[in-house]
C-alpha angles and dihedrals in degrees: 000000000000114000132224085232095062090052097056091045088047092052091056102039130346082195096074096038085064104047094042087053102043101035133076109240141156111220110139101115087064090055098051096049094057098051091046086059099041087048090048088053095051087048089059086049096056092049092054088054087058096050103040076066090063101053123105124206091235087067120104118226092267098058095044086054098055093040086058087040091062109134103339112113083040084059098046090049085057106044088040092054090039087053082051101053089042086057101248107152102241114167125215089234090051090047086049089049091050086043093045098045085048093058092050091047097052084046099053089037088040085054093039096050100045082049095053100038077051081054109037091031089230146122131260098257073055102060098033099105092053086065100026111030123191098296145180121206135217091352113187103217120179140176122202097194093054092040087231128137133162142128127260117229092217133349112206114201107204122169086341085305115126115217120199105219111182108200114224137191094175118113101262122239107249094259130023123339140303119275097240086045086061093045101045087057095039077064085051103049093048086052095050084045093063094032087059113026093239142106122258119210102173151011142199142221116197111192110198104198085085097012099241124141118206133203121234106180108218084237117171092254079058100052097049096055091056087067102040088058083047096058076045104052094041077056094056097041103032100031102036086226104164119229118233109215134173114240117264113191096199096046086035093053088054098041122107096217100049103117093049090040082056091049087046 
């Protein structure tokens, strides 16, 4: 079965997807790295979900911030320190950026939710669902007849209707998404499609660095590029067909397999 993961790595370089199948490295600690941080980001989410509950719309700004705010940087201080004694590689510049997009995230949630209790007259357990709908994390979805299979960063359930969100920490283009982000979701909204029986219109990514979620609408055009990466990527994995890319000195500086892709 194709992942969701391969398409995405496809879409920004074949190059990579077939070094990564068809060499031996070793490349687990960055994994898991990734899926410890994204995890730890889900988690402040999470927390924020619990204290926007708390709030009161007699509260100024200040004192709705620092009630979001309850027992979050103490909890990433001590995830991040417990990733760091079970050897899982965490940088202090990656600690600063989770601590700093927090920050930027309580601000902008601390000034939208004083503006809508103004608006509604009503408390924050009253306003939670407008900011943190009904939601499933990290779902594995998988179809056998497609031969697809990949997790969904986040699944919103709004009015019976499923929304696909992908959760990003890479920097945004200036409008809209990149290309491998949409086609990665578009994979996951077919797959929620089967796995519940439903039609999905539209999906989200939301990149965190600037907390901003953007829409990608599941059009046809969409839909058919999906499965054209996917012929291409079956050709790459089952078939050992090597790619031929142009090189690309930004994506090649931040890719794991630079120095063998040069050799190659």
């Amino acid at each position: 079965m194709i992942n969701l993961s391969s398409i995405k790595m496809h879409m920004y370089c074949p190059m990579s997807l077939y070094l990564k199948t068809h060499t031996n490295i070793e490349d687990a600690d960055k994994c898991n790295q990734y899926l410890e941080i994204k995890n730890l980001k889900i988690d402040i989410q999470d927390l924020m979900q619990k204290n926007i509950r708390k709030i009161k719309k007699s509260m100024n700004l200040e004192e709705i911030e620092k009630t979001l705010s309850q027992n979050i940087y103490e909890y990433i201080q001590n995830t991040t320190e417990s990733l760091k004694s079970s050897n899982i590689t965490i940088t202090q510049d990656q600690i600063d950026e989770i601590n700093d997009e927090t920050y930027f995230n309580i601000k902008t949630l601390s000034i939208k939710s004083k503006k809508a209790m103004t608006i509604l007259d009503k408390d924050g357990f009253g306003i939670s669902e407008m900011f943190f709908p009904n939601c499933m994390y990290s779902y594995l979805i998988k179809d056998h007849q497609l031969e697809l299979i990949g997790i969904c960063d986040k699944i919103e359930i709004i009015d019976g209707k499923y929304y696909p969100i992908s959760i990003k920490s890479t920097n945004p283009p200036i409008k809209g998404v990149w290309d491998q982000d949409a086609i990665e979701l578009v994979g996951a909204a077919i797959l929620l499609e089967e796995e519940f029986d439903t039609e999905v219109f539209v999906g989200f990514v939301d990149y965190k660095k600037i907390g901003d979620r953007r829409p990608v609408v599941m059009d046809v055009n969409l839909r058919k590029a999906l499965f054209s990466v996917i012929r291409e990527v079956k050709e790459i994995i089952e078939n050992k067909k090597q790619p031929k890319v142009k090189k690309n000195p930004k994506k090649c500086r931040n890719c794991e397999y630079e120095h063998i892709c040069l050799e190659k």
